[in-house]
FIVOPA-46937 format. One record per residue: residue in three letters; chain; x, y, z of N, C-alpha, C, O in turn. Coordinates in steps of 0.2 Angstrom, whole numbers. Example, Ala and Ser with C-alpha at 12.3 -4.5 7.8 and 13.67 -1.06 7.14 Angstrom:
% FIVOPA-46937
code_unit_n.X_n.Y_n.Z_ca.X_ca.Y_ca.Z_c.X_c.Y_c.Z_o.X_o.Y_o.Z
ALA_A_66_-28_39_62_-22_39_66_-16_39_71_-17_42 .
SER_A_64_-11_35_68_-5_36_64_0_39_67_6_40 .
***
This chain:
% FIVOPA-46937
code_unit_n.X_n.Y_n.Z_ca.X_ca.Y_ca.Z_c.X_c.Y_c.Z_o.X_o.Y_o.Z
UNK_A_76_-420_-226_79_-413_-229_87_-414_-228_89_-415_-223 .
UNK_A_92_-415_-235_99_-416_-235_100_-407_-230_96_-401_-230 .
UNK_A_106_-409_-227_111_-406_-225_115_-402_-229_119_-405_-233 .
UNK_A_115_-393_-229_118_-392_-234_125_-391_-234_127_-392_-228 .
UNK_A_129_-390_-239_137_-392_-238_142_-384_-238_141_-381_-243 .
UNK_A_145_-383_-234_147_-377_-232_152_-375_-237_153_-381_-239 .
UNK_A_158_-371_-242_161_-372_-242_166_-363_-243_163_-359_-245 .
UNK_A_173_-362_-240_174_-357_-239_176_-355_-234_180_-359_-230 .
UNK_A_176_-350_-232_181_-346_-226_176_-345_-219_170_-344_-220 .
UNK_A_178_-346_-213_175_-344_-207_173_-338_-206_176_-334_-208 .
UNK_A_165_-336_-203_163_-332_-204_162_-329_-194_158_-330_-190 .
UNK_A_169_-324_-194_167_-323_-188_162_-317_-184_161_-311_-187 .
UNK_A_160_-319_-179_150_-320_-175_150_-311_-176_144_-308_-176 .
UNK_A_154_-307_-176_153_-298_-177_152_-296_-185_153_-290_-187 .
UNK_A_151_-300_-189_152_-300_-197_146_-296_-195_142_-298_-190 .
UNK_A_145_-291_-200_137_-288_-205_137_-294_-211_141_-294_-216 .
UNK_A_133_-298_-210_131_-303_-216_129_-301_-221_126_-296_-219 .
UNK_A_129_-301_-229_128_-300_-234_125_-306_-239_129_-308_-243 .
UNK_A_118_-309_-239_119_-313_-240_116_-314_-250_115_-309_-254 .
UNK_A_117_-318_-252_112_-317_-259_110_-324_-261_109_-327_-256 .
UNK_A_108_-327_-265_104_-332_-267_103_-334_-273_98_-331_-276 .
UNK_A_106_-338_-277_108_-339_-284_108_-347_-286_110_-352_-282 .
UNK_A_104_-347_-292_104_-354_-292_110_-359_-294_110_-365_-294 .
UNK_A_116_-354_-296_122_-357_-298_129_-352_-297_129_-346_-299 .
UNK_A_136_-357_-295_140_-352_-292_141_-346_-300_141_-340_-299 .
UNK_A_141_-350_-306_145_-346_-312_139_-340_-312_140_-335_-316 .
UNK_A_135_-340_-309_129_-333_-310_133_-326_-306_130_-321_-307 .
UNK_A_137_-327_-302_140_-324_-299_145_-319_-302_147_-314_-299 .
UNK_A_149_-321_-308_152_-319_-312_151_-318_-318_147_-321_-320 .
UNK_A_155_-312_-322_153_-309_-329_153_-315_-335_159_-316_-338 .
UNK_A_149_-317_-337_150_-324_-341_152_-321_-349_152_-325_-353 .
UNK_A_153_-316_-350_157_-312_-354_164_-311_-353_168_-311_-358 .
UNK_A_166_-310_-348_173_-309_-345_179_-315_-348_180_-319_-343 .
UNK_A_183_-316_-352_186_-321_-355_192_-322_-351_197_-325_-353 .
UNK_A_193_-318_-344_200_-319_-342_199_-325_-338_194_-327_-337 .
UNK_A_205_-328_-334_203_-336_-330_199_-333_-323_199_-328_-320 .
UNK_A_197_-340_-322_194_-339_-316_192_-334_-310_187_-331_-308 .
UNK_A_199_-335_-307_201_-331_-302_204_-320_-300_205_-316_-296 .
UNK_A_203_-321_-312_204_-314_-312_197_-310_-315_195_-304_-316 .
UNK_A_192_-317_-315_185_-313_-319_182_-310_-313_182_-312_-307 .
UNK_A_177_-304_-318_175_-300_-314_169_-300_-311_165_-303_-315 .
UNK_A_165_-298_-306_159_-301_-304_154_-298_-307_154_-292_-308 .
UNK_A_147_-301_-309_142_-299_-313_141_-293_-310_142_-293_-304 .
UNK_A_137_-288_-315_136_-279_-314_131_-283_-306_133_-283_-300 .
UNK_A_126_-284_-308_121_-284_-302_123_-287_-298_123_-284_-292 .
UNK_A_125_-293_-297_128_-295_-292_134_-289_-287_133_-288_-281 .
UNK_A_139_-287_-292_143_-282_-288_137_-279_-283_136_-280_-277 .
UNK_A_134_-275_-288_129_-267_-287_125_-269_-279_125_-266_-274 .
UNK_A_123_-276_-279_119_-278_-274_124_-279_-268_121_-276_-263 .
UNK_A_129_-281_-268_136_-284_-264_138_-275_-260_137_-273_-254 .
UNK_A_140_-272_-266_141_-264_-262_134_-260_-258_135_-257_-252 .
UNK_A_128_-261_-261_123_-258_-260_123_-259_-253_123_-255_-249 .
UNK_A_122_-268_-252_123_-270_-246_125_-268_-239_123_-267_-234 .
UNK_A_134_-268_-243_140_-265_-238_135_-257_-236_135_-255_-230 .
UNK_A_133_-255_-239_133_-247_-238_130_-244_-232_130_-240_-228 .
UNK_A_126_-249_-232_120_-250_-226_124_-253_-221_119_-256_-218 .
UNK_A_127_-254_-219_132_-256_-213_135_-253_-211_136_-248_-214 .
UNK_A_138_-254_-202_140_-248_-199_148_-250_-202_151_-255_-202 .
UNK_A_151_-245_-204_160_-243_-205_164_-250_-200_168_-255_-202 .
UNK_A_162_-248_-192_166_-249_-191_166_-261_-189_172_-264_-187 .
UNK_A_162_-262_-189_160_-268_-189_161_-271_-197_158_-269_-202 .
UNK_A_167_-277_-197_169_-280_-204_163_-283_-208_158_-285_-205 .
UNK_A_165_-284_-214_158_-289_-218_161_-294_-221_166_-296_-223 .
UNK_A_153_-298_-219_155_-304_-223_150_-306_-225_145_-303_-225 .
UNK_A_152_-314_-233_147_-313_-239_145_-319_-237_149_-321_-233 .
UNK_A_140_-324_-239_139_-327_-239_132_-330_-245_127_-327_-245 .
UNK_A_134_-336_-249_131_-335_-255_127_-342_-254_129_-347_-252 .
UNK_A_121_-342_-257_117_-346_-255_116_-350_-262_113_-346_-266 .
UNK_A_117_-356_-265_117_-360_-272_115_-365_-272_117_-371_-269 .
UNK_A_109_-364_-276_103_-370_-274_106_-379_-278_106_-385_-277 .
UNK_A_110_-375_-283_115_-382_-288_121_-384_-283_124_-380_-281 .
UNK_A_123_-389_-282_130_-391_-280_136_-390_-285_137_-391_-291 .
UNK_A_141_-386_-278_147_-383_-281_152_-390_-285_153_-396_-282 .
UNK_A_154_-389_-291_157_-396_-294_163_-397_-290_165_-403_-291 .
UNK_A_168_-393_-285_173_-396_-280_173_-391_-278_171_-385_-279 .
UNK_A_177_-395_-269_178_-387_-265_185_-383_-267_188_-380_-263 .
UNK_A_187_-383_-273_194_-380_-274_191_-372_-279_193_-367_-280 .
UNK_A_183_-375_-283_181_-370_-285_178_-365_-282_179_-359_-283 .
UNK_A_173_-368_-275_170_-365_-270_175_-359_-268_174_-353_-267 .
UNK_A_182_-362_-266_187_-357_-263_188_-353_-268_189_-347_-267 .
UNK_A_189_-356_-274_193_-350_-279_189_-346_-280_191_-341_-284 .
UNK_A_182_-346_-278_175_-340_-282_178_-335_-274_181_-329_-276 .
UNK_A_178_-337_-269_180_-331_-262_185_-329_-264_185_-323_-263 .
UNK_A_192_-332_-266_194_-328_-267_195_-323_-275_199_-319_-275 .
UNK_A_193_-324_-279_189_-323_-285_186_-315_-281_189_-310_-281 .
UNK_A_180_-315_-277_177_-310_-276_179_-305_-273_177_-299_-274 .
UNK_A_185_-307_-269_190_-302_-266_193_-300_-273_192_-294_-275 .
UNK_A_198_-304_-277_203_-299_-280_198_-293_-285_199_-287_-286 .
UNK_A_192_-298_-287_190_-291_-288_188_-285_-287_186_-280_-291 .
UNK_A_187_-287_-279_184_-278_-275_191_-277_-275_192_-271_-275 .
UNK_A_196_-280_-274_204_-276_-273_206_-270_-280_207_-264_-280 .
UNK_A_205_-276_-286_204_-270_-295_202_-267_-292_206_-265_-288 .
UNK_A_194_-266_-290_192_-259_-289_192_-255_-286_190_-250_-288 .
UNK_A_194_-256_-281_198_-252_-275_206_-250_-280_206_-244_-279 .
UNK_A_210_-252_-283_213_-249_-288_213_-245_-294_217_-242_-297 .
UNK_A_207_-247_-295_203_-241_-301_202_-234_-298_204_-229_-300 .
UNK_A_199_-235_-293_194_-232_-287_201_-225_-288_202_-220_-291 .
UNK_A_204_-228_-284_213_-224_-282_213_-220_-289_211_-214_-290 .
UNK_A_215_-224_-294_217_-220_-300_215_-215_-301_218_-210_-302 .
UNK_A_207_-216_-302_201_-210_-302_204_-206_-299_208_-202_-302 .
UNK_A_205_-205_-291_205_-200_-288_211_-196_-287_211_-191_-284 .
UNK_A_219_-199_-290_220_-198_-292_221_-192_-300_223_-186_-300 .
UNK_A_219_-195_-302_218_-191_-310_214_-185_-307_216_-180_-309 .
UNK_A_207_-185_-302_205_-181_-302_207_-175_-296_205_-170_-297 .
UNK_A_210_-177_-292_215_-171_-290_222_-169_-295_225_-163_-295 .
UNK_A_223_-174_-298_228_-170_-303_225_-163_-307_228_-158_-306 .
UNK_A_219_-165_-310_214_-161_-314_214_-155_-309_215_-149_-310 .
UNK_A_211_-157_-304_212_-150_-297_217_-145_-297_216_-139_-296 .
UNK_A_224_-147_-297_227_-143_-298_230_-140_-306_234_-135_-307 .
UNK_A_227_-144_-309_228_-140_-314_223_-134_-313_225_-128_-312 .
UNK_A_217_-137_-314_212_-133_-314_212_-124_-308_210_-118_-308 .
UNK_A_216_-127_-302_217_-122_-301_223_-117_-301_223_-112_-298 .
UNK_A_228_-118_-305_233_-114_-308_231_-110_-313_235_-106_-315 .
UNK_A_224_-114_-317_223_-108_-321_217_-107_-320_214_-104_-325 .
UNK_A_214_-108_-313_209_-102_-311_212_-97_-309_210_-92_-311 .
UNK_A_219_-97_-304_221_-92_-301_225_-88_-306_225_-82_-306 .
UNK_A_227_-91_-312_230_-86_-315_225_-80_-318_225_-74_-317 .
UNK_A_221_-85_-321_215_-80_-322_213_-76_-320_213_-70_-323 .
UNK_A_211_-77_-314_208_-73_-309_215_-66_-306_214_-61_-303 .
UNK_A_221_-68_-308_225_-62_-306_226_-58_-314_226_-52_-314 .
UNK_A_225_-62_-319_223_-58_-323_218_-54_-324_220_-49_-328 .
UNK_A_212_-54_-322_207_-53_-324_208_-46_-317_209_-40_-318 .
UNK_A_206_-49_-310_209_-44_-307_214_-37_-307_214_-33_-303 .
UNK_A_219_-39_-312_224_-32_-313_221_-28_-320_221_-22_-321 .
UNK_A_218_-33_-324_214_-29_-329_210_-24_-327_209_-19_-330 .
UNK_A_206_-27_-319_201_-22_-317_204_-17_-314_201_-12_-315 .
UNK_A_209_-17_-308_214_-12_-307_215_-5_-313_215_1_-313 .
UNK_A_217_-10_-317_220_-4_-324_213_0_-326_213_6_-326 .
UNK_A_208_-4_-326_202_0_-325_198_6_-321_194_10_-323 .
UNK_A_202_4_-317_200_7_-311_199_16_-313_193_18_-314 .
UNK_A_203_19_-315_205_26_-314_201_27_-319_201_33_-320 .
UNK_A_198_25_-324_192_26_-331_186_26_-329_182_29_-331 .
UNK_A_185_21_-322_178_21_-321_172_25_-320_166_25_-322 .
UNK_A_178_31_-316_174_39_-316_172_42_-321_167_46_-320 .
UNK_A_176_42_-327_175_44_-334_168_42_-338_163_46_-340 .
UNK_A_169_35_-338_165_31_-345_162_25_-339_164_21_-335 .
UNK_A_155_27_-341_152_21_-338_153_16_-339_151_11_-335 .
UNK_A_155_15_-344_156_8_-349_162_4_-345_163_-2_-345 .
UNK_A_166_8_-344_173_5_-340_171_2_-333_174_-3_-331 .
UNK_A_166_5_-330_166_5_-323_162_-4_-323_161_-8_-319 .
UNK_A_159_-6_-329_153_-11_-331_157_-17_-331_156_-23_-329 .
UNK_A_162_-15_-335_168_-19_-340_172_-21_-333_171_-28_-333 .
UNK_A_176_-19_-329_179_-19_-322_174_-24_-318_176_-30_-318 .
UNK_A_169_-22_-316_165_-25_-312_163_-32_-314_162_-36_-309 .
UNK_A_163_-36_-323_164_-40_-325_169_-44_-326_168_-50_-326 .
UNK_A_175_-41_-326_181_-44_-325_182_-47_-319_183_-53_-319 .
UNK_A_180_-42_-313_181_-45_-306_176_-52_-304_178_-56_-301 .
UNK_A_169_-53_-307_166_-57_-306_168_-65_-310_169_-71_-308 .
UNK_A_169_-63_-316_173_-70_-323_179_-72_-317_181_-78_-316 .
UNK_A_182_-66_-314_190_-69_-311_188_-74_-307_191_-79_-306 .
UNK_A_181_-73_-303_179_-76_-297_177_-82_-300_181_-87_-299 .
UNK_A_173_-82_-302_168_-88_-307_173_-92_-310_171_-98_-310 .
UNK_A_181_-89_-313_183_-97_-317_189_-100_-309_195_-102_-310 .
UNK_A_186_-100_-303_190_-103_-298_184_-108_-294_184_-113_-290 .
UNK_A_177_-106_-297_173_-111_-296_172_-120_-296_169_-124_-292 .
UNK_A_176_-123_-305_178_-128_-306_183_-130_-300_181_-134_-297 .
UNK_A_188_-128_-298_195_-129_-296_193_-130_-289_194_-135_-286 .
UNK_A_191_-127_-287_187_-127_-279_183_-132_-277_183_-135_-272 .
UNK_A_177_-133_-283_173_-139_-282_178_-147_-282_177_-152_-279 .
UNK_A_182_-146_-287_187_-154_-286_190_-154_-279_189_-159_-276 .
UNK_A_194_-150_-278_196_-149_-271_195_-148_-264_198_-148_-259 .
UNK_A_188_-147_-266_185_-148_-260_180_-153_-259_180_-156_-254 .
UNK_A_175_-154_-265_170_-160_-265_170_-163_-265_168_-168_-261 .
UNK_A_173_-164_-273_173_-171_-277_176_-178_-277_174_-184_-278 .
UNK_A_182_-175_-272_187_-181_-270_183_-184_-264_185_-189_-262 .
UNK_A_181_-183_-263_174_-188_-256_173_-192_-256_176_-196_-253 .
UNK_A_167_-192_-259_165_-198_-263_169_-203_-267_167_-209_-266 .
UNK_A_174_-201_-271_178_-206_-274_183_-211_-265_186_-216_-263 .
UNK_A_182_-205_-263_189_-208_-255_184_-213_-253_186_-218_-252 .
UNK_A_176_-213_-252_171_-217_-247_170_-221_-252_168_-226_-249 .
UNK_A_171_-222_-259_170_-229_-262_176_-233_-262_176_-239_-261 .
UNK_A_182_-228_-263_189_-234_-264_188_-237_-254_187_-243_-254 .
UNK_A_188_-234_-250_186_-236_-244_183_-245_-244_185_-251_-244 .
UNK_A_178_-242_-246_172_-249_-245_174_-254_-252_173_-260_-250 .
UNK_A_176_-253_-257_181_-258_-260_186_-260_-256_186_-266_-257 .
UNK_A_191_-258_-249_196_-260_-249_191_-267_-244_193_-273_-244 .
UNK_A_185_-264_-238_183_-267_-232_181_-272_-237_182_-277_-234 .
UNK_A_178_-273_-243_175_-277_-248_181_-282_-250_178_-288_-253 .
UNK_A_184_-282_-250_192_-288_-253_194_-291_-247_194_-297_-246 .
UNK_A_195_-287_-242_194_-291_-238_191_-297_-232_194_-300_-227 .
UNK_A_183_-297_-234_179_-300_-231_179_-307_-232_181_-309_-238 .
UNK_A_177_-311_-228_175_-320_-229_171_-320_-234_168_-315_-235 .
UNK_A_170_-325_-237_164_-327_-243_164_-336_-239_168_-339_-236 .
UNK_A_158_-336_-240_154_-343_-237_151_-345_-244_150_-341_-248 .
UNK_A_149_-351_-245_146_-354_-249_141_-359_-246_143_-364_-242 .
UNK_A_135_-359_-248_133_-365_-244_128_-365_-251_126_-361_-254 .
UNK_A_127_-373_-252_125_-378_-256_123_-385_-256_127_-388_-252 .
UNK_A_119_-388_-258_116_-393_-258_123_-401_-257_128_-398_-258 .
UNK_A_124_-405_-255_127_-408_-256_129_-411_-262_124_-412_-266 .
UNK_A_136_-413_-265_136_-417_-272_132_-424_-272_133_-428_-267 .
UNK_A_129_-424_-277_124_-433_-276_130_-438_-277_136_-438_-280 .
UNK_A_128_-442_-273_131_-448_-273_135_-451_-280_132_-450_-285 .
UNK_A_140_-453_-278_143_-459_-283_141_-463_-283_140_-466_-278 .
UNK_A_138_-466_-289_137_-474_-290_140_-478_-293_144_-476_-298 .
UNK_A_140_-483_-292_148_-489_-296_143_-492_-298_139_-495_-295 .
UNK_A_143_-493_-305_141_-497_-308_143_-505_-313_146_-506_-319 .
UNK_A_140_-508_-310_144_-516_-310_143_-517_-319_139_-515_-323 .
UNK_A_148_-521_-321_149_-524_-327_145_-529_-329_146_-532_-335 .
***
């Protein structure tokens, strides 16, 4: 049984390991992706499998990747360039990640400047109401709807600022712990050189 050949970063003994199993390094990346090396993006499933993993891990204990390649890597400059290859891309996404959330508390506060305007609209309209109610049933119907629509269009605005941004914060999160972990490679050794005589 050959000795399999390591190649990559130390993997220190508190890591939550992350392991995966592929029969070649380039399986690991979007083989559609035309950008170089070190800026391509990693295959959807492989990501998907990579995060899922992280997710099941405790927060506070770092991770590490460690990729298991039944083919030998062609040099160890590639080996290294795939680890750090797999970081920059959870960094992109931890910068996408931000923007999202970004944009989507921008959207919050628009969205609540024109619930609240609304809603102070709609509330003086019911006010102005108010003194017909006695009169005309129909005023009193008309008011009591105003007061709920004022309520109802602060529900969007509330939901962003209070929910929504959550989730996008606990993903840019685990992108950031995800850039920064070790990647391991282990592999078969490369076969021998042979010299062949004249």
């Amino acid at each position: 049984m050959t000795t399999p050949t390591f190649y990559g970063d130390e993997i220190p003994l508190e890591s939550h390991l992350i392991e995966i199993r592929i029969r070649k390094l380039d399986q690991m990346f979007d083989s559609r992706d035309p950008s170089p090396f070190l800026a391509q993006d990693l295959d959807d499933d492989a990501q998907q499998y990579v995060v899922a993993s992280a997710q099941e891990f405790s927060r506070r204990l770092p991770l590490a990747l460690v990729i298991h390649v039944n083919e030998p890597v062609d040099s160890p400059e590639k080996a290294r360039d795939a680890g750090e290859a797999i970081r920059e891309h959870f960094k992109r996404q931890s910068g996408f990640t931000s923007l999202r959330l970004k944009e989507l508390l921008h959207d919050g506060w628009i969205s609540l400047a024109i619930g609240l305007a609304f809603l102070t609209a709609a509330l003086t309209a019911a006010s102005a109401l108010g003194k017909w109610a006695d009169v005309w049933h129909w005023a009193a119907i008309f008011r009591e709807g105003l007061v709920i629509c004022g309520w109802v269009a602060m529900w969007r605005p509330l939901q962003l600022l209070l929910y929504d941004w959550w989730p996008i914060l606990d993903d840019r999160r685990l992108f950031d712990r995800l850039s920064r972990m070790p990647v391991r490679i282990v592999c078969p050794p490369p076969p021998p050189v042979t010299l062949r005589r004249e």
